[in-house]
C-alpha positions as CSV (number, residue, x, y, z in Angstrom):
1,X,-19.9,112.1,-109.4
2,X,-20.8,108.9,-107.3
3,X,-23.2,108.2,-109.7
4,X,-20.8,108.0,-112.9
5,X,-20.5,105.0,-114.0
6,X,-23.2,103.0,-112.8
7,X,-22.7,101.2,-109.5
8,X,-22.7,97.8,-111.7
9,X,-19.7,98.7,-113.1
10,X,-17.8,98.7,-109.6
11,X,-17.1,95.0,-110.2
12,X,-15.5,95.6,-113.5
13,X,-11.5,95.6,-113.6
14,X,-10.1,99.4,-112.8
15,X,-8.9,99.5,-116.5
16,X,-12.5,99.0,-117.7
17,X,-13.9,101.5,-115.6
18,X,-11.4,104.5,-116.7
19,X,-12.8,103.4,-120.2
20,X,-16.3,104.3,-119.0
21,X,-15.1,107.3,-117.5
22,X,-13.9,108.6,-120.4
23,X,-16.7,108.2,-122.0
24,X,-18.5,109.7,-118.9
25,X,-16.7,113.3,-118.6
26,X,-17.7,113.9,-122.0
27,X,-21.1,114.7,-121.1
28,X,-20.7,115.3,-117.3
29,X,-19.2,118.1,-115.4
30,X,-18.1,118.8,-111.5
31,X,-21.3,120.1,-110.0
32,X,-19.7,121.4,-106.6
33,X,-16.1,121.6,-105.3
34,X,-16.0,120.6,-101.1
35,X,-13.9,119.1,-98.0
36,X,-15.2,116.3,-96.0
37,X,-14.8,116.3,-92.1
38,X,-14.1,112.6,-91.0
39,X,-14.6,112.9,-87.3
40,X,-14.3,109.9,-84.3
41,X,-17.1,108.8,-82.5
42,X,-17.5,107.5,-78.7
43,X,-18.5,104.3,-78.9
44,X,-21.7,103.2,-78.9
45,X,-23.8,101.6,-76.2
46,X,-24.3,97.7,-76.8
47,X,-26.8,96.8,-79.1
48,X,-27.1,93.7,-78.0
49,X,-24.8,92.0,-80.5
50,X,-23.6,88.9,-78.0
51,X,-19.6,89.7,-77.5
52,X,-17.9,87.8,-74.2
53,X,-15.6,91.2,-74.3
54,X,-17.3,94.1,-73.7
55,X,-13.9,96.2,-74.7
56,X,-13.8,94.3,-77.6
57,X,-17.6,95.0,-78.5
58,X,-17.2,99.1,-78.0
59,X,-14.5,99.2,-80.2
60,X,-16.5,97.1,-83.1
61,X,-19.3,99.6,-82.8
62,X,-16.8,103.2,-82.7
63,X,-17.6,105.1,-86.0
64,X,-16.7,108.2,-87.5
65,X,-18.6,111.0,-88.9
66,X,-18.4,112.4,-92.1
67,X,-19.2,116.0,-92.3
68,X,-19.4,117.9,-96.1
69,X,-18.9,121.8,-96.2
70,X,-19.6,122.5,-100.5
71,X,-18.1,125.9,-100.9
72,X,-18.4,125.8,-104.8
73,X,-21.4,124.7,-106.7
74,X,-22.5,125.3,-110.5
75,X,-24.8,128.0,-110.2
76,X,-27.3,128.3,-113.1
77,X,-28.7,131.6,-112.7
78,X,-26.2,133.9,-112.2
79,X,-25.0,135.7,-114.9
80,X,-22.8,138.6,-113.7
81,X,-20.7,137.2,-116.0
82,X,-22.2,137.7,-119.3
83,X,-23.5,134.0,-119.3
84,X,-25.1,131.3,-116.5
85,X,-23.3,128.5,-115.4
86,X,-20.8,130.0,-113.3
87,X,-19.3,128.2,-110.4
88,X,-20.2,130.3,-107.4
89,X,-18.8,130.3,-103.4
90,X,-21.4,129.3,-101.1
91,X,-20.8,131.9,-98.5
92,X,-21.4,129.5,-95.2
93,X,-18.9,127.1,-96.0
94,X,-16.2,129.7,-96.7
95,X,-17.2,131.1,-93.0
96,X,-16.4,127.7,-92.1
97,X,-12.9,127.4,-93.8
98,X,-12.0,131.4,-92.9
99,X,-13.2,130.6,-89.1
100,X,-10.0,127.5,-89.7
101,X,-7.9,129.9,-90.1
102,X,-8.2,129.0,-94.0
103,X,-8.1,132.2,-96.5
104,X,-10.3,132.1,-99.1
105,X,-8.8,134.9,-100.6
106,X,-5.8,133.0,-101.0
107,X,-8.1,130.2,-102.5
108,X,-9.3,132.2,-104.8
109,X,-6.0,134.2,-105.9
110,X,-4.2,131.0,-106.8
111,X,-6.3,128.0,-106.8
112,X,-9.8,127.4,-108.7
113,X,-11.6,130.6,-110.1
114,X,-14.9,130.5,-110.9
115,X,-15.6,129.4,-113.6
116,X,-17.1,130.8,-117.2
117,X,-19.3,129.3,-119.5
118,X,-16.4,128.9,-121.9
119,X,-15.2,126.1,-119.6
120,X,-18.8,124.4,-119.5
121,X,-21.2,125.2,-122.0
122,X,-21.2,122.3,-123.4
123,X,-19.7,119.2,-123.2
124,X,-16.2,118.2,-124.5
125,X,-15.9,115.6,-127.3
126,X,-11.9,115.5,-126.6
127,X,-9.6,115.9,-124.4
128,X,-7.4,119.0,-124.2
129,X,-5.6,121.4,-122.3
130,X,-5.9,124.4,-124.9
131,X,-9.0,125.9,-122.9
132,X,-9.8,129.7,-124.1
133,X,-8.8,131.4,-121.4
134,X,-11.4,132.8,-118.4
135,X,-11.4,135.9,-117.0
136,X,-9.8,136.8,-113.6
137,X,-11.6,137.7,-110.4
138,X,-11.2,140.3,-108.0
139,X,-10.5,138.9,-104.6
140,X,-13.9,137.7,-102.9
141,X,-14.3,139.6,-99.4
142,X,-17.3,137.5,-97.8
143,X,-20.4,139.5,-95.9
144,X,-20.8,140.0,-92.1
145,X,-23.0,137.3,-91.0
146,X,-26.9,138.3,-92.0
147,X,-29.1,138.7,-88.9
148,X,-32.0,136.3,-88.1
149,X,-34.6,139.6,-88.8
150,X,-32.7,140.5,-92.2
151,X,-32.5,136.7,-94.0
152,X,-35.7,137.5,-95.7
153,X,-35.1,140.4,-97.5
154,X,-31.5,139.8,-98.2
155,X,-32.5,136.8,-99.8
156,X,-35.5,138.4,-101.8
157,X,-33.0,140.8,-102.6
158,X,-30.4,138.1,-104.0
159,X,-33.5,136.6,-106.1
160,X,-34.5,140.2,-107.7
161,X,-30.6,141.1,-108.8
162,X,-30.1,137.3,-110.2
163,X,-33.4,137.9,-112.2
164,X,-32.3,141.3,-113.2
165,X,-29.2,139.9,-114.8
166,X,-30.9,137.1,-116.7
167,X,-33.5,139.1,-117.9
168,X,-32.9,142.9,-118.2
169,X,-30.6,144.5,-120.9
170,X,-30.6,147.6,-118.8
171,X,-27.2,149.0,-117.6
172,X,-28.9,149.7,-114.2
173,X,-31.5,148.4,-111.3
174,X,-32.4,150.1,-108.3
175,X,-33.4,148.4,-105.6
176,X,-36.5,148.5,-102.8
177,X,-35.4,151.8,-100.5
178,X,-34.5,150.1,-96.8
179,X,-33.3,151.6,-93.5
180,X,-29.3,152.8,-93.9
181,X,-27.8,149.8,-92.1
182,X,-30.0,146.9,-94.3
183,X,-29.1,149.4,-97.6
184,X,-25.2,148.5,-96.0
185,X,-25.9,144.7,-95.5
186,X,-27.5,144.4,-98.5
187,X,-24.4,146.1,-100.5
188,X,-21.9,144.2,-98.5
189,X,-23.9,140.7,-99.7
190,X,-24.5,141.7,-103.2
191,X,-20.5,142.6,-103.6
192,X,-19.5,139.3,-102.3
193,X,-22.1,137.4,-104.7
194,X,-21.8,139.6,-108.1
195,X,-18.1,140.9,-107.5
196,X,-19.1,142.1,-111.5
197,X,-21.1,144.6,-110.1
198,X,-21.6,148.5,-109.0
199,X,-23.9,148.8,-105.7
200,X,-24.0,152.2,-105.0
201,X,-26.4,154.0,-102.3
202,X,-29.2,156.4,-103.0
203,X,-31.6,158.0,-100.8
204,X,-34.5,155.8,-103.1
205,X,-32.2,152.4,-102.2
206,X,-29.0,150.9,-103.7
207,X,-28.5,151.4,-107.6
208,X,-27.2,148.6,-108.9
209,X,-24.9,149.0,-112.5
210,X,-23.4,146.7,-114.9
211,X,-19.6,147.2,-115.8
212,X,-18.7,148.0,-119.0
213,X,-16.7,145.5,-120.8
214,X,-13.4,148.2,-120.2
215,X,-14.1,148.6,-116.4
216,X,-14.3,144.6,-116.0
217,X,-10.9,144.4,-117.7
218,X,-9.3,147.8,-115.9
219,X,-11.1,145.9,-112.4
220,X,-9.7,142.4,-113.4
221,X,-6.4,144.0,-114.3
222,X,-5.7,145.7,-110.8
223,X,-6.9,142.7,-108.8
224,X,-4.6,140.3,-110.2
225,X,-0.7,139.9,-110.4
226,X,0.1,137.9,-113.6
227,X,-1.1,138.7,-117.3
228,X,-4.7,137.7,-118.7
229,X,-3.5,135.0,-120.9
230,X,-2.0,133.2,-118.0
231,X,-5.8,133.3,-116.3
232,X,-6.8,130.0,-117.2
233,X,-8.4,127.2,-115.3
234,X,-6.7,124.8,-116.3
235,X,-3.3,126.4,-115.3
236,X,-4.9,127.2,-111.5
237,X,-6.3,123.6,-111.1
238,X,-2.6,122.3,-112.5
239,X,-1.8,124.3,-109.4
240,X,-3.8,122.2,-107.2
241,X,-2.8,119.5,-108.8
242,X,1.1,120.1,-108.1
243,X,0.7,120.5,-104.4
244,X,-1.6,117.9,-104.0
245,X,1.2,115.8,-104.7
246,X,3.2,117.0,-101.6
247,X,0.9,115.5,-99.3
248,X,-0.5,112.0,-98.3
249,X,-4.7,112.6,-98.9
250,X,-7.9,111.0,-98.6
251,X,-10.9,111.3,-100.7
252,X,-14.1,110.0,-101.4
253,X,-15.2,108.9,-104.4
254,X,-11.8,109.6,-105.5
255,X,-11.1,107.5,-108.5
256,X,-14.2,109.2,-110.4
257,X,-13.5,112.6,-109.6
258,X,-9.3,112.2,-109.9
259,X,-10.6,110.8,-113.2
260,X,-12.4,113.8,-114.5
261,X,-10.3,116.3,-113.3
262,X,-7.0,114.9,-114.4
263,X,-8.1,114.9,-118.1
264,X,-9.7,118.3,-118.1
265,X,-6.6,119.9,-116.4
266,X,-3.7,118.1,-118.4
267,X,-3.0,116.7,-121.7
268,X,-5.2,114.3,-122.6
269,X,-4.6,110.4,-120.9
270,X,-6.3,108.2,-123.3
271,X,-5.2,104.8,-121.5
272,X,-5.6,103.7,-118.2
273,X,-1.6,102.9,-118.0
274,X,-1.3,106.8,-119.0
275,X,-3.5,107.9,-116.1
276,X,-2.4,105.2,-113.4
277,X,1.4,106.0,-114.4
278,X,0.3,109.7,-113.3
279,X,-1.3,109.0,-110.4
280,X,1.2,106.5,-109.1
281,X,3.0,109.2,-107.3
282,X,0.7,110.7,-104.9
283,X,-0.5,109.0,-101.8
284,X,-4.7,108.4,-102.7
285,X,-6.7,106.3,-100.7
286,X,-10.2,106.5,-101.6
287,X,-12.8,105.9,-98.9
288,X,-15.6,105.5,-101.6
289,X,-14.6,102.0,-102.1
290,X,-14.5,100.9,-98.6
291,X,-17.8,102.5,-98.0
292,X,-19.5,100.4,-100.5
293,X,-18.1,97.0,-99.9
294,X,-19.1,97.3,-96.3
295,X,-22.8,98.0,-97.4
296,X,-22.4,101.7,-95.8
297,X,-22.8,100.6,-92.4
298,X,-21.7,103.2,-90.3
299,X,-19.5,101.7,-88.4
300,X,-17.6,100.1,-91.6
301,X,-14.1,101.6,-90.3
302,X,-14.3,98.8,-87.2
303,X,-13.3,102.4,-84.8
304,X,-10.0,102.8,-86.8
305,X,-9.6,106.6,-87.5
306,X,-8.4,107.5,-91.0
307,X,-4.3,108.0,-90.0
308,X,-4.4,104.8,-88.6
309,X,-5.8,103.0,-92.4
310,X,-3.4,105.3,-94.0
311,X,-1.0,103.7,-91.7
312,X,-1.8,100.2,-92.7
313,X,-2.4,100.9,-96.3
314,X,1.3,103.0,-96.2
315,X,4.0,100.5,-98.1
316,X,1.4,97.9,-99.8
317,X,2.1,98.3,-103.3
318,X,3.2,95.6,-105.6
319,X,1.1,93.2,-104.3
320,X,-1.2,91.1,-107.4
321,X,-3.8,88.8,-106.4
322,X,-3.2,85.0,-106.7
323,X,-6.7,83.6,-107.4
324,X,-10.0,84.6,-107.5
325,X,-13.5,83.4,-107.0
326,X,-15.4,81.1,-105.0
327,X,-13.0,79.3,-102.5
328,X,-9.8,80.3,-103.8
329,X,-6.1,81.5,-102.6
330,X,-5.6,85.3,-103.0
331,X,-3.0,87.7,-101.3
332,X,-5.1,90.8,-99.2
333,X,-4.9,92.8,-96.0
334,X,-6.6,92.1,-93.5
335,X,-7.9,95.5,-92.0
336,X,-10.5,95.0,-89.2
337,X,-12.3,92.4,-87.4
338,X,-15.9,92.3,-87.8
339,X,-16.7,89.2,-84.9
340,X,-15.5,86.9,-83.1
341,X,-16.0,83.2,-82.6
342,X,-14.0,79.6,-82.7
343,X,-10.2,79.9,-82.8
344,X,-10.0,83.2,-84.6
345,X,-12.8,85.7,-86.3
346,X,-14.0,87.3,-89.3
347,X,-11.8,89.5,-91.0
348,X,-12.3,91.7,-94.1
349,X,-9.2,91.4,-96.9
350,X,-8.5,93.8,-99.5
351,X,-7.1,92.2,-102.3
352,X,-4.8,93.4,-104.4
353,X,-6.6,94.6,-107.7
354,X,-4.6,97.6,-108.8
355,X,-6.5,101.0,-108.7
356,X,-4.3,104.7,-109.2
357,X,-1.6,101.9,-109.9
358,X,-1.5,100.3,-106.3
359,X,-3.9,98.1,-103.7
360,X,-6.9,97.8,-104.3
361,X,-10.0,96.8,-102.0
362,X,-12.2,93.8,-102.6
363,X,-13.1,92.3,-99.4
364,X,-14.1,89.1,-98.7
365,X,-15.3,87.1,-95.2
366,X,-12.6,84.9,-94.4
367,X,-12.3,82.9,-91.3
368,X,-8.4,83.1,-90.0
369,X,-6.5,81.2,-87.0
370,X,-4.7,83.1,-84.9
371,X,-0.8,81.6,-85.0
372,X,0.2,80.9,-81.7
373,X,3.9,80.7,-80.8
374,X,5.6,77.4,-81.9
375,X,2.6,76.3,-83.6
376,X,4.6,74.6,-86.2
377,X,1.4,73.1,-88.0
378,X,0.2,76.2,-88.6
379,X,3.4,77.9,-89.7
380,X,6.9,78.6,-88.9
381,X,7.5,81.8,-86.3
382,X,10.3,83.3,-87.7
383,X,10.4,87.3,-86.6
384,X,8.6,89.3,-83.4
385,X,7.9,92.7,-85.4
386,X,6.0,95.5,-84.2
387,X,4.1,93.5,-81.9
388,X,3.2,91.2,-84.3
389,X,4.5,87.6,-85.4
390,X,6.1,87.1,-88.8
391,X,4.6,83.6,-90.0
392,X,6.4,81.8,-93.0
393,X,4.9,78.7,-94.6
394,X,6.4,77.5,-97.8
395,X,3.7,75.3,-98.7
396,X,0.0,75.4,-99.9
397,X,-1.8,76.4,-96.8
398,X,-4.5,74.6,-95.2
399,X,-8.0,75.7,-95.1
400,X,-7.8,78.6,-92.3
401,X,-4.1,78.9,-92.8
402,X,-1.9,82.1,-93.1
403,X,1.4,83.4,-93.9
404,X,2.1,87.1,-93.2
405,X,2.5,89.4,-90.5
406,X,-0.2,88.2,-87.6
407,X,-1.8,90.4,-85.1
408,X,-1.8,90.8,-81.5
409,X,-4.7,90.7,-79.4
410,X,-4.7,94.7,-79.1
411,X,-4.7,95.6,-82.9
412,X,-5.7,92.4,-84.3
413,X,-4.9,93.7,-87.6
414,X,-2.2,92.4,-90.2
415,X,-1.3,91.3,-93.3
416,X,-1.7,87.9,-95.0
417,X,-0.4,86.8,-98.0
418,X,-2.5,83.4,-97.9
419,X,-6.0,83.5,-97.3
420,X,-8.8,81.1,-98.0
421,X,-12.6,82.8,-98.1
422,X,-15.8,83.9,-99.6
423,X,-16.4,86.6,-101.7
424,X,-18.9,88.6,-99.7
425,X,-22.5,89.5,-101.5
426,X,-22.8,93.3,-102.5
427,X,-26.1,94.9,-102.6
């Protein structure tokens, strides 16, 4: 979904760009469904950047590593379902998640089915929640890992049974004979991946049998709880939805894909105030954003972890910018220090454009003077907080000037209401 709208359209105002995403969802869908691993780095070794402080110059280079595990994609060719399009589990990334201690099972059984082409074959003109409903799914048990030896034919065999289904009408396929425990494997695979169908073993190989539309609905019957009607998509991903809200998240390329999901799986939000007024209570902070104002340098998080951001980010709201452009005033939050140099150093701001109806992050290069204590002409010290000076200045600051929480010289990160910069070129 990164793609959707066009990166130009990144510098438009947030209202703008939920008009284009409406526009957008009607001919897009979700192609794969994943978590993202946001790991710490050691520092680097010194690249020869000149820094006096060689702490200072291994934490500027720390990073952290993102690491995607998709365990839904849009599968086009399987059609144990009647029909293609089905979204299908990707059976190394639910090792992944079970090997967490995370049950898929449990996934499955009250979160996101898979999905039917009555959600997605073709696109939606509207917006609605009155989906026809999608038939359940019996719980997904995933296969033994496949030996090394076996790969090959297990996934010739997947290839033959997906082009069985798209292109036979008969009720059954038999498979190439194999030794007993490969006819075993190959049953335990072909269970987890067409749950839909019969495997059973014969001395000439596995037979392979399409349900009947009764059997699917006696086999979709015992394998769930609640009543067909209630088997919906929309109903499981309101699920979701509901105890996403419980917790404080982070995603990437969040405001596109919050933005698609929210108007397939609730009444339709035809205004931006609509959709920010939902999203305004749960905790989002979108690391898409900061990824592409800091031109994706890997490094762009200055060795701050995501709890600590959430952290700073944590009680922001309600702030609006003041100016704009050029060499102007703004209000923003200064987040990490990207060099050093003169009385102070170069600081990134987030200003406060409001996106999911709270901060949102346009940096700019400022240059910023560090307040020392009793500097009057730089600002009245009024409060020691949190290790950090309170400044208050009443009047227009001068160029370099702040007001706000300063830093310290261990976190050299705080907030400043009064800032005088640059906007930074984007690629």
């Amino acid at each position: 979904m990164s793609g959707l709208p066009p990166p130009s359209s990144y510098l438009t105002p947030p209202d703008v760009r939920f008009e284009q995403m409406l526009e957008s969802v009607k001919t897009y869908k979700p192609l794969q469904i994943g978590i993202t691993l946001f790991r710490n780095l050691p520092p680097r070794e010194p690249n020869g950047i000149p820094n006096g402080n060689k702490e200072d110059q291994a934490e500027d280079q720390a990073a952290l590593k993102a690491e995607t595990h998709t365990f839904y994609c849009w599968n086009p060719f399987d059609t144990s379902f009647g029909s293609p399009n089905t979204l299908t589990l990707n059976t190394s990334s639910a090792n992944f998640l079970k090997s967490h201690n995370f049950s898929f099972d449990a996934c499955i059984s009250t979160g996101l089915p898979l999905h039917t082409s009555s959600f997605c074959s073709k696109a939606r003109s509207t917006f609605s929640s009155s989906y026809p409903p999608l038939r359940p799914l019996p719980p997904i048990t995933l296969p033994p890992p496949i030996p090394p030896q076996y790969l090959l034919t297990i996934s010739q065999t997947l290839t033959s049974v997906r082009t069985y289904l798209d292109t036979s009408s008969s009720p059954t396929f038999l498979l190439p004979p194999h030794p007993p425990n490969l006819r075993k494997l190959e049953r335990s695979v072909i269970n987890s991946t067409f749950p839909s169908l019969i495997i059973t073993d014969t001395p000439s190989g596995n037979k392979i049998s399409r349900l009947t539309s009764s059997e699917k609905t006696t086999l979709y019957t015992k394998t769930r709880s609640y009543e067909l009607n209630k088997v919906n998509s929309m109903c499981y991903l309101s699920e979701i939805w509901s105890s996403i809200k419980k917790h404080k998240i982070i995603v990437h390329n969040g405001m596109y894909t919050i933005m698609l999901l929210e108007n397939y799986l609730s009444s339709a939000l035809k205004t931006w105030e609509d959709f920010k007024g939902r999203l305004e209570e749960i905790d989002f902070y979108d690391t898409k954003y900061m990824g592409d104002i800091m031109l994706r340098d890997e490094g762009f998080y200055g060795g701050m972890g995501l709890e600590r951001m959430y952290e700073y980010w944590k009680g922001r709201e309600g702030r609006r910018v003041e100016g704009g452009g050029g060499d102007s005033y703004c209000t923003g939050y200064v987040y990490a220090q990207m060099g050093e140099g003169g009385g102070g150093g170069k600081f990134y701001v987030m200003r406060s454009y409001y996106i999911y109806g709270r901060e949102g992050v346009e940096f700019e290069d400022v240059w910023i003077r560090k307040l020392e204590e009793g500097e009057e002409s730089s600002g009245k010290i009024c409060e020691w907080k949190g290790g950090k000076y309170v400044v208050e200045r009443k009047e227009r600051p001068e160029k370099g000037g702040t007001r706000g929480e300063e830093w310290d010289g261990e976190e050299r990160v705080g907030w400043v209401e009064w800032v005088l910069g640059k906007k930074r070129k984007r690629d």
